[in-house]
MIDREN-349833 format. One record per residue (C-alpha): residue in three letters; z, x, y; chain; residue number from 1. Coordinates in pm, whole numbers. Layout:
# MIDREN-349833
[Ala,[Z,X,Y],A,NUM];
...
END
This chain:
# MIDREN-349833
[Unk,[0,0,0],A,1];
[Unk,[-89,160,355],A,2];
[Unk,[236,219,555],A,3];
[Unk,[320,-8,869],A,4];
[Unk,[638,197,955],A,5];
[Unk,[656,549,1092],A,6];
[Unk,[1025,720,1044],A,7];
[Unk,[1080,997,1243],A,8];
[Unk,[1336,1199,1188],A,9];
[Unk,[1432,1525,1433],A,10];
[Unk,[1618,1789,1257],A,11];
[Unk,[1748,2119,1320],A,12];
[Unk,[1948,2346,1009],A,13];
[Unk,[2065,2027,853],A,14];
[Unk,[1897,2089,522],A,15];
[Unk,[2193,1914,291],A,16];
[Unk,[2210,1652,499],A,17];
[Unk,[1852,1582,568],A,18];
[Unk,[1832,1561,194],A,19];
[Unk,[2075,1317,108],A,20];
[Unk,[1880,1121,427],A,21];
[Unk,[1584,1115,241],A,22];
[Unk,[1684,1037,-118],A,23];
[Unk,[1865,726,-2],A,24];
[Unk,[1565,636,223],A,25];
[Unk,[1293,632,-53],A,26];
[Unk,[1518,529,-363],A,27];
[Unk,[1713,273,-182],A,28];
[Unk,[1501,91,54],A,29];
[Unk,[1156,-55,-54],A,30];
[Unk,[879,-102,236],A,31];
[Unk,[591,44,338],A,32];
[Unk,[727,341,491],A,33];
[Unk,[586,711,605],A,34];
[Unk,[839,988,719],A,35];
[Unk,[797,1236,897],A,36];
[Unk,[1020,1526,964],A,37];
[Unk,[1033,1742,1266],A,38];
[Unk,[1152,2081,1184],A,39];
[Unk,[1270,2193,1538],A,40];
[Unk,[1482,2503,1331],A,41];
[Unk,[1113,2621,1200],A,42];
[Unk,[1306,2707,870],A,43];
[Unk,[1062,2873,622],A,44];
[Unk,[1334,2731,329],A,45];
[Unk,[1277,2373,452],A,46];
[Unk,[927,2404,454],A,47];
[Unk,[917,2585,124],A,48];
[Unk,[1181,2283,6],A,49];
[Unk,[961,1986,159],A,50];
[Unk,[665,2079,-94],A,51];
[Unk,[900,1921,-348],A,52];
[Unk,[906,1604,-74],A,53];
[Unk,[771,1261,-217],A,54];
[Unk,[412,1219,-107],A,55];
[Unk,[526,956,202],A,56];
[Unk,[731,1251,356],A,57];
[Unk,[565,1483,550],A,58];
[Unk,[711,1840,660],A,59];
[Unk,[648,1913,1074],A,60];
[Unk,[727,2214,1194],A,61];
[Unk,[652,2221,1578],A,62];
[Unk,[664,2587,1653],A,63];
[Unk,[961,2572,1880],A,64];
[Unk,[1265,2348,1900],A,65];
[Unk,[1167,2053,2111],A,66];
[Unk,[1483,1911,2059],A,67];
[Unk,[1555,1546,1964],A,68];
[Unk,[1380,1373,2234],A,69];
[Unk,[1096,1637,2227],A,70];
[Unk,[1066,1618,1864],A,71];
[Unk,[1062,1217,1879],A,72];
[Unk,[770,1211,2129],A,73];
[Unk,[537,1433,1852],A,74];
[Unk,[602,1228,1586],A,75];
[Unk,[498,949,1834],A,76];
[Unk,[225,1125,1880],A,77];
[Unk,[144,1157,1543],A,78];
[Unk,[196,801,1429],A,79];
[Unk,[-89,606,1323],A,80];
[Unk,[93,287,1194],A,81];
[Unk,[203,-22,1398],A,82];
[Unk,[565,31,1386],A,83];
[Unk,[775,304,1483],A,84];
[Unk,[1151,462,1400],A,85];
[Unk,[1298,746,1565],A,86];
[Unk,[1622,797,1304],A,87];
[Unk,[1863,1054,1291],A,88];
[Unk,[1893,1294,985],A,89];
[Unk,[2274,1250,916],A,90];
[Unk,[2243,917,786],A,91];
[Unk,[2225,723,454],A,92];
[Unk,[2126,414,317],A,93];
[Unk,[2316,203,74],A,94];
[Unk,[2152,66,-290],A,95];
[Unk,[2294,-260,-196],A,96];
[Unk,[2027,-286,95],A,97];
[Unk,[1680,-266,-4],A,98];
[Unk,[1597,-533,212],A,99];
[Unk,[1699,-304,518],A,100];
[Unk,[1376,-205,655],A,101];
[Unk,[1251,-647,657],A,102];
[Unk,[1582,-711,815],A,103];
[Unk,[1494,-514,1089],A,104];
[Unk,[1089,-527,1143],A,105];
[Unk,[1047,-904,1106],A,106];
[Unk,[1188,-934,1460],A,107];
[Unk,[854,-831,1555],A,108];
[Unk,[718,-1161,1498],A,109];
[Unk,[882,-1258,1784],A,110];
[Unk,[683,-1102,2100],A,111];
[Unk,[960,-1098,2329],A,112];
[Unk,[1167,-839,2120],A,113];
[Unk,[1119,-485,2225],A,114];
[Unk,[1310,-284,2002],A,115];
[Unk,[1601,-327,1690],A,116];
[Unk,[1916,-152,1542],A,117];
[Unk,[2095,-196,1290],A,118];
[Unk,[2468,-234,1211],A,119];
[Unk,[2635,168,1142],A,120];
[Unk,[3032,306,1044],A,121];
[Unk,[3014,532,1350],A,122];
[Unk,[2822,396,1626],A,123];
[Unk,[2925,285,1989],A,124];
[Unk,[2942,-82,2104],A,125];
[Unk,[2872,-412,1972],A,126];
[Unk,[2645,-228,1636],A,127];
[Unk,[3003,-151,1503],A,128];
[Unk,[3030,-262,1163],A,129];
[Unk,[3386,-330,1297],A,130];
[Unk,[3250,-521,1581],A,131];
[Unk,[3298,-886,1510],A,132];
[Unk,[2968,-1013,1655],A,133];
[Unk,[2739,-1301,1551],A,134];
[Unk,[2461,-1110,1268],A,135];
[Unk,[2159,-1094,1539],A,136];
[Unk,[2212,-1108,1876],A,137];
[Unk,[2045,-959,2160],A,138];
[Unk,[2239,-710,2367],A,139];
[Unk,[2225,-425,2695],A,140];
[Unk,[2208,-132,2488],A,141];
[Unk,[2169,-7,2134],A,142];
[Unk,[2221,367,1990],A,143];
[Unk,[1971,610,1869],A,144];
[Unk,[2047,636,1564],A,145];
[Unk,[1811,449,1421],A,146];
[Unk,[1540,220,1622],A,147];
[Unk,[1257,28,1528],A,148];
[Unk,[989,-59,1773],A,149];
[Unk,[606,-109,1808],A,150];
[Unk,[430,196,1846],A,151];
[Unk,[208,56,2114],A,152];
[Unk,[526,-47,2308],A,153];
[Unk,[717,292,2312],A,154];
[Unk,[362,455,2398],A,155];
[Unk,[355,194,2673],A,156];
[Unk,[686,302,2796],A,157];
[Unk,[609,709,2786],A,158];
[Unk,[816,763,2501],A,159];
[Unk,[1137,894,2537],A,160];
[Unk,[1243,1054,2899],A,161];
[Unk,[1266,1449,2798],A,162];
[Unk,[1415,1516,3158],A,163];
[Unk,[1787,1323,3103],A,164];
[Unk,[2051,1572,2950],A,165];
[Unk,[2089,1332,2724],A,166];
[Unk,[2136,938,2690],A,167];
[Unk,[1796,871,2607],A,168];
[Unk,[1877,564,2388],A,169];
[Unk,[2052,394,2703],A,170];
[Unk,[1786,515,2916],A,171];
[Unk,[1520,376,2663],A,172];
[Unk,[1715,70,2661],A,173];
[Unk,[1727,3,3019],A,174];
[Unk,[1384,72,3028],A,175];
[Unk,[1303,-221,2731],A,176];
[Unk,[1454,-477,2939],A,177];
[Unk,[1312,-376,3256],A,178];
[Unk,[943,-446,3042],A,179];
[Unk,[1087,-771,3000],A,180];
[Unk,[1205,-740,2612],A,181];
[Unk,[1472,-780,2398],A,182];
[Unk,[1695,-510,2309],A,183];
[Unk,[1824,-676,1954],A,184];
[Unk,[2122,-587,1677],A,185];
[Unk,[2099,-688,1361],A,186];
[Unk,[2349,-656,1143],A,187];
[Unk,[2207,-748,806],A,188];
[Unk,[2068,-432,798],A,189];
[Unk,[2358,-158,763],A,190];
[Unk,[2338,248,766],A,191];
[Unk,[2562,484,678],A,192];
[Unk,[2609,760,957],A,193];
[Unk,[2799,1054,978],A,194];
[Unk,[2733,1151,1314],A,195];
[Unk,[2745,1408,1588],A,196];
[Unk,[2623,1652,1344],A,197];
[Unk,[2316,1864,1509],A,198];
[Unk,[2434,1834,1845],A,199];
[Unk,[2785,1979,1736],A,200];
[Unk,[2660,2268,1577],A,201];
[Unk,[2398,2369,1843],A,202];
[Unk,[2603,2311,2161],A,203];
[Unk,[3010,2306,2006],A,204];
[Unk,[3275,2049,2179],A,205];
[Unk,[3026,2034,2476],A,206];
[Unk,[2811,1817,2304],A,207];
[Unk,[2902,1435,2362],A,208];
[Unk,[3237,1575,2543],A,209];
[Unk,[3348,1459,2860],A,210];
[Unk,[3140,1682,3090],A,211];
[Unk,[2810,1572,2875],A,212];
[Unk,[2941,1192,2952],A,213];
[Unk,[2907,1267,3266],A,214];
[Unk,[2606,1406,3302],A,215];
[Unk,[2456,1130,3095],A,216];
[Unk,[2609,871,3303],A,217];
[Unk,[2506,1065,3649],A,218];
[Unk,[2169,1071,3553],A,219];
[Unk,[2149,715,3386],A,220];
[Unk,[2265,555,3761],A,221];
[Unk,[2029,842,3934],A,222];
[Unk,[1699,683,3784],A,223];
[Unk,[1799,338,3750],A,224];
[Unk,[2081,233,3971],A,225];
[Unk,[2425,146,3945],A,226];
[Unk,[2379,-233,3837],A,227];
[Unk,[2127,-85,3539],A,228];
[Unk,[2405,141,3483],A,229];
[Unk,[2665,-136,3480],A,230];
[Unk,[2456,-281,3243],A,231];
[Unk,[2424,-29,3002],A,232];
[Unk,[2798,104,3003],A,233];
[Unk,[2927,-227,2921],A,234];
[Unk,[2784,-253,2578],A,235];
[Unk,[2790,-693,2620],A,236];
[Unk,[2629,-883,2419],A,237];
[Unk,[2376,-1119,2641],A,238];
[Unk,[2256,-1364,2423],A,239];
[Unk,[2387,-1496,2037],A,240];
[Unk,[2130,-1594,1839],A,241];
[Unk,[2133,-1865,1547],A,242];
[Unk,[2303,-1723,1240],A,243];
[Unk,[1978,-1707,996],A,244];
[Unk,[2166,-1748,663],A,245];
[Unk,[2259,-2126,840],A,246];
[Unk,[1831,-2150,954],A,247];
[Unk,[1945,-2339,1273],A,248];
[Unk,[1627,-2281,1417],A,249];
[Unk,[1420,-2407,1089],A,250];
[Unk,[1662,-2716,1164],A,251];
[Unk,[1511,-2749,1557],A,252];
[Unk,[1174,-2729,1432],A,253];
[Unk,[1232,-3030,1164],A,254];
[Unk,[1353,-3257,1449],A,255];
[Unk,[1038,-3151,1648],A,256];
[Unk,[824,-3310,1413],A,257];
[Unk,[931,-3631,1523],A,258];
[Unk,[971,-3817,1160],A,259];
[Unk,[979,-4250,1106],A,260];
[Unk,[1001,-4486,856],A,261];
[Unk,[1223,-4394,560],A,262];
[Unk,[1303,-4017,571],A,263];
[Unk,[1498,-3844,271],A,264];
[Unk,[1667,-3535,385],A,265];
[Unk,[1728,-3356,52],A,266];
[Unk,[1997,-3067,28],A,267];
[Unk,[2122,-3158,351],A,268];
[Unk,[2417,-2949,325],A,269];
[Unk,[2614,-3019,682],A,270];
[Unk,[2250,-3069,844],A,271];
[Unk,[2254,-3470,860],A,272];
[Unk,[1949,-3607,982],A,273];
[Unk,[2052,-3907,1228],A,274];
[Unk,[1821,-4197,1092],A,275];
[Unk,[1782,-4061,737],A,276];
[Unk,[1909,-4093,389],A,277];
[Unk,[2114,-3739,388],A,278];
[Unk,[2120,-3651,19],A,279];
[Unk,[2296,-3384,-162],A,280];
[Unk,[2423,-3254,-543],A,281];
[Unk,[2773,-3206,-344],A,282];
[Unk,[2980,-3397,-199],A,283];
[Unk,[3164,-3413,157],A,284];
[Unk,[3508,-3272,-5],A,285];
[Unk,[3302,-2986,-194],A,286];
[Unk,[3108,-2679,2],A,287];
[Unk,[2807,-2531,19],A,288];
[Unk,[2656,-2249,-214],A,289];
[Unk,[2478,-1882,-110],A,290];
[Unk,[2417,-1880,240],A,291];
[Unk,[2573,-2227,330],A,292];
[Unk,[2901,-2105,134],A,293];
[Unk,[3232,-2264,290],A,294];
[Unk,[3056,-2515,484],A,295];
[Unk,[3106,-2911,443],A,296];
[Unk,[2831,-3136,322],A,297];
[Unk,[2743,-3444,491],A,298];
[Unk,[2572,-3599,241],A,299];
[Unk,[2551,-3991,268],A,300];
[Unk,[2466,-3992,-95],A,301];
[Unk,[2556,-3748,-374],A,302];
[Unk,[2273,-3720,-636],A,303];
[Unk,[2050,-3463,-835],A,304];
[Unk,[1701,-3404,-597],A,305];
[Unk,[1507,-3331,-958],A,306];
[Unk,[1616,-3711,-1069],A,307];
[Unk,[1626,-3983,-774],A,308];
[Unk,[1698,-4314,-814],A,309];
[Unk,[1481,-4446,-564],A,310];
[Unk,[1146,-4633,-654],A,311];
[Unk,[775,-4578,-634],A,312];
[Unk,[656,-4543,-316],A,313];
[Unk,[966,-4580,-124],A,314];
[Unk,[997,-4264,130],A,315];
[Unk,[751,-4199,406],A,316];
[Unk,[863,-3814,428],A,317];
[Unk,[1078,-3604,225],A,318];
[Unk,[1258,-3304,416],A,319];
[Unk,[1366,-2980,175],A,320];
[Unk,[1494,-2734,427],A,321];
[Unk,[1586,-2434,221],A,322];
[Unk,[1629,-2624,-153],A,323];
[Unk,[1359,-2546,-359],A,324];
[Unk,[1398,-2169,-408],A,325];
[Unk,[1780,-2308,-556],A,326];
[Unk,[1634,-2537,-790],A,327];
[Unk,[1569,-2400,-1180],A,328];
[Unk,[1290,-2636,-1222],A,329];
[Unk,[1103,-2646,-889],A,330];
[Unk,[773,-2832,-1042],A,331];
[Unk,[1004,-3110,-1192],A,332];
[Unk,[1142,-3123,-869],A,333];
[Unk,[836,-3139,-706],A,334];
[Unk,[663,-3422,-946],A,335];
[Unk,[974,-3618,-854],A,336];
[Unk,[913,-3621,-474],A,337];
[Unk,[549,-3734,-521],A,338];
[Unk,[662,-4007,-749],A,339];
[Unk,[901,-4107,-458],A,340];
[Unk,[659,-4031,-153],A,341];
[Unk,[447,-4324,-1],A,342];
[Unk,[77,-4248,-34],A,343];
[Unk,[-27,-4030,289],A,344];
[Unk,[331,-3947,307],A,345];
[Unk,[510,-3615,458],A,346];
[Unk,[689,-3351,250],A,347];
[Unk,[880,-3134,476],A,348];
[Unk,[953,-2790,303],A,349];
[Unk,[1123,-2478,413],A,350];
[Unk,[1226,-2164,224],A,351];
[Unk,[1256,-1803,265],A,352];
[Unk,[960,-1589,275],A,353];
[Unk,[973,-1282,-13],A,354];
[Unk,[696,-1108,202],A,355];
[Unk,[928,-997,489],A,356];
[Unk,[1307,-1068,288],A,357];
[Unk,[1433,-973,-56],A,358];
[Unk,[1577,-1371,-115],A,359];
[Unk,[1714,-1285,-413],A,360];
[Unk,[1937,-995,-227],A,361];
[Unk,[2013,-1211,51],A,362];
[Unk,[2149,-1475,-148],A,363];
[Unk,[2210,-1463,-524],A,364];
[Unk,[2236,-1838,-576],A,365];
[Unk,[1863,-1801,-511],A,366];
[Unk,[1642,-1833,-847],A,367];
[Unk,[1323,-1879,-757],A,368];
[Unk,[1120,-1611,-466],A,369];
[Unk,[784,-1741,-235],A,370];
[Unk,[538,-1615,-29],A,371];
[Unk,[318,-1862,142],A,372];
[Unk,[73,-1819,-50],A,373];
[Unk,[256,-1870,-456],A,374];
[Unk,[431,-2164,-225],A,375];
[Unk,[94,-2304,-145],A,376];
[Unk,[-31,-2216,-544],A,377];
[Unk,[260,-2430,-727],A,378];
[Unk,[221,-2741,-421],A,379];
[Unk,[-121,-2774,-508],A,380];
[Unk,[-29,-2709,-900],A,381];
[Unk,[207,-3033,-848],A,382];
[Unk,[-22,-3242,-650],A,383];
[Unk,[8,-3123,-279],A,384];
[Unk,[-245,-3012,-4],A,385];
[Unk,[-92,-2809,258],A,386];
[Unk,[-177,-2923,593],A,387];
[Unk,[48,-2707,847],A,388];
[Unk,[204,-2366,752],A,389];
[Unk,[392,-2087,924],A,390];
[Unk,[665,-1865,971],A,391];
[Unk,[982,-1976,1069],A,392];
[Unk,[1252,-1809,1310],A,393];
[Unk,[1418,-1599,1068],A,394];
[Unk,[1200,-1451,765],A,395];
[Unk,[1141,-1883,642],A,396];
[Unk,[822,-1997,574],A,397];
[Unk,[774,-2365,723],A,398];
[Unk,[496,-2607,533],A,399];
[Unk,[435,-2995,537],A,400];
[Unk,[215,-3106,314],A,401];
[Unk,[105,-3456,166],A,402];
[Unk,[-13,-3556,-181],A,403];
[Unk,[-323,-3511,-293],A,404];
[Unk,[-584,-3788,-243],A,405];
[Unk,[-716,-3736,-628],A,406];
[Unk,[-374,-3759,-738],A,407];
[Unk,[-304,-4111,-507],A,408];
[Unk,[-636,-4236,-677],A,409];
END
C-alpha cells in the first residue's frame, strides 16, 4: 500500500533509544506509514545500523546537525505523501494501540483542523494523560512531540521557524490558529515519552531550564504579541468536542433528516427519538455495553431488534445508529427490518468505519467490522439499495437506504 503519512523523526546520538522508537512504531501501530530519520550526529554506526532498518525507514544523514527544527524542515522537504509527523525519537508506542495513527489522521476529514496530538506520560498542558479533559477537544497549544498535519499546510506555513531558541511547537501553534485552524488533542491515541533526552545531553540543565523559558517566552511575545502569548502560555482548552465513543454528532445528523410517520429507533441506548418507538434489548434499570457502558437506556420498549413483533409493513423508517456491527447475525437482522419496513421506506444506519478505526480495538463488544463499501455489499445481499452515504463526525460511516424495488415486487 503507498504511504499517506510521513514520520519524521530528528535525532542526534540517541541510537538505543531511537531503536526502541522504531520497533514499537512498525510492530505496534498498523497504517500506511514512511519514516524517515534525520541523523543530525552524522554517526557512521547509525548509518551502518539503519541498513538493518525495515524497508519504510529510511536513514538521512544531513551533513551537519541542523538541529530539531532544521532537521524537521528537510524531512518536509523530502516528503512526498499527504500527511506529515514531525515526532521525537525518545518515544514509544504501546501494543494496545494499533489504531493510533487513525485516531489521529481522520481529523483531517474535517477541513478546519490544522494540526493533532496525541495524549503522552510527560507532556505539558491539557495532552496530560493525567489531564482530565473531554477525549478530543480543540485547544491553544499542543507539544512537539508528536504532530500530525497536512503536508501542504505546514509547507503553507514555512515550516517550522528555525530563528526562535526554541518553542517552535507554541510558535507553530500560534501560527495554526492565526491560518484560521484547529489546533486539536486527541486522546485516544496515547504515546509513551521519555523526554528531554537530546536536548539534555547536547546543552546540560540549560536546556528547558529557566533561562531557556525565558528566552522561549521572550521571543514567542516578540513575533506575535502578548495576547498570542497569553494564549499560548495558558494551555486552555477552547472548545470540547462530542465524546465519539457516545456519536453525538451521528445523533445531530439523524434528527436532520427530518423523519415522519412511524419511526423505529432501534438500539436507542439513552438516545430517545421524541416521536418514535425507542426500542432496545435493555432496559431503563440496566446500562449500556462497549462504548455506551454505564449509561441508562431509554428504551420505551425492551425487545430483540433480530425478532420484532411488529407486522408487515408497519414502519416508515427504521433508525440503527451504531447496532449492527453488535449484532452476531447482522443479515437476520437485516431481513427482519425489510419485513417490518413499508415499501419505499427509510432504513437509517450508522456504524463505525474499519477504513480509518480498528472497531474491534475501540470497542470489544463489537463483532462484526465495515467499510462502506462490505456495508453497501451485505445491504444489497439483504435486499437494500443505498441511496445516500458518507462519513460521519468521528470515523462512522452514515447510509440510508430503502428496499429494493425487485424485492417489493
Amino acid at each position: 500500500m503507498k504511504p499517506t503519512l510521513t514520520i519524521a523523526i530528528p535525532t542526534w546520538h540517541n541510537a538505543e533509544q531511537l531503536s526502541n522508537c522504531l520497533s514499537t512504531l512498525v510492530n505496534y501501530t498498523k497504517f500506511p506509514f514512511k519514516v524517515i530519520v534525520i541523523d543530525n550526529g552524522c554517526d557512521a554506526v547509525m548509518k551502518q545500523s539503519s541498513e538493518s532498518w525495515p524497508d519504510n525507514v529510511e536513514y538521512v544523514n544531513p551533513g551537519e546537525n541542523k538541529g530539531w527544527m532544521g532537521g524537521i524542515n528537510h524531512a518536509l522537504e523530502m516528503c512526498d505523501t499527504s500527511l506529515f509527523c514531525m515526532m521525537n525519537d525518545d518515544v514509544a508506542f504501546l501494543p494496545s494501540n494499533t489504531g493510533f495513527w487513525q485516531e489521529l489522521t481522520s481529523h483531517f476529514l474535517d477541513d478546519t483542523v490544522g494540526i493533532v496530538g496525541p495524549a503522552s506520560d510527560f507532556i505539558a498542558g491539557t495532552q496530560a494523560i493525567a489531564h482530565v479533559t473531554p477525549l478530543c477537544f480543540n485547544a491553544s497549544v499542543i507539544m512537539g512531540v508528536c504532530i500530525v498535519t497536512k503536508t501542504a499546510f505546514l509547507r503553507d506555513l514555512g515550516g517550522l521557524d528555525e530563528t526562535l531558541p526554541g518553542g517552535d511547537d507554541l510558535d507553530l501553534c500560534v501560527r495554526v490558529r492565526q491560518a484560521g485552524k484547529h489546533v486539536r488533542v486527541d486522546k485516544r491515541a496515547y504515546l509513551h515519552h521519555i523526554g528531554q533526552q537530546s536536548g539534555r545531553r547536547a546543552q546540560g540543565e540549560y536546556y528547558d531550564g529557566v533561562e531557556h523559558q525565558e528566552m522561549v517566552k521572550n521571543a514567542i511575545a516578540a513575533k506575535h504579541g502578548m495576547k498570542a502569548w497569553g494564549e499560548v502560555y495558558a494551555f486552555s482548552i477552547q472548545e470540547d468536542l462530542r465524546d465519539p465513543y457516545a456519536g453525538e454528532g451521528d445523533h445531530e445528523w439523524i434528527e436532520s433528516l427530518k423523519t415522519e410517520g412511524m419511526v423505529l429507533n432501534l438500539g436507542c441506548g439513552a438516545h430517545r427519538i421524541e416521536g418514535a418507538i425507542n426500542v432496545d434489548i435493555n432496559d431503563t434499570e440496566a446500562h449500556g455495553e462497549g462504548g455506551m457502558f454505564g449509561v441508562s437506556t431509554e428504551a420505551d420498549q425492551v425487545l430483540d431488534v433480530t425478532d420484532l413483533p411488529y407486522d408487515e409493513d408497519f414502519a416508515d423508517v427504521i433508525i440503527a445508529s451504531h447496532l449492527l456491527e453488535h449484532l452476531i447475525d447482522p443479515i437476520k437482522a437485516l431481513k427482519e427490518w425489510q419485513r417490518v419496513l413499508k415499501p419505499g421506506g427509510d432504513l437509517v444506519l450508522i456504524t463505525p468505519d474499519q477504513a480509518r478505526v480498528p472497531s474491534q480495538v475501540m470497542d470489544p463488544t463489537h463483532v462484526h467490522c465495515y467499510n462502506i463499501d462490505s456495508l453497501k455489499s451485505l445491504l444489497a445481499a439483504c435486499g437494500f439499495e443505498v441511496y445516500t452515504s458518507g462519513g460521519g463526525f468521528f470515523n462512522s460511516i452514515r447510509v440510508v437506504a430503502t428496499v429494493q424495488e425487485e424485492v417489493i415486487a
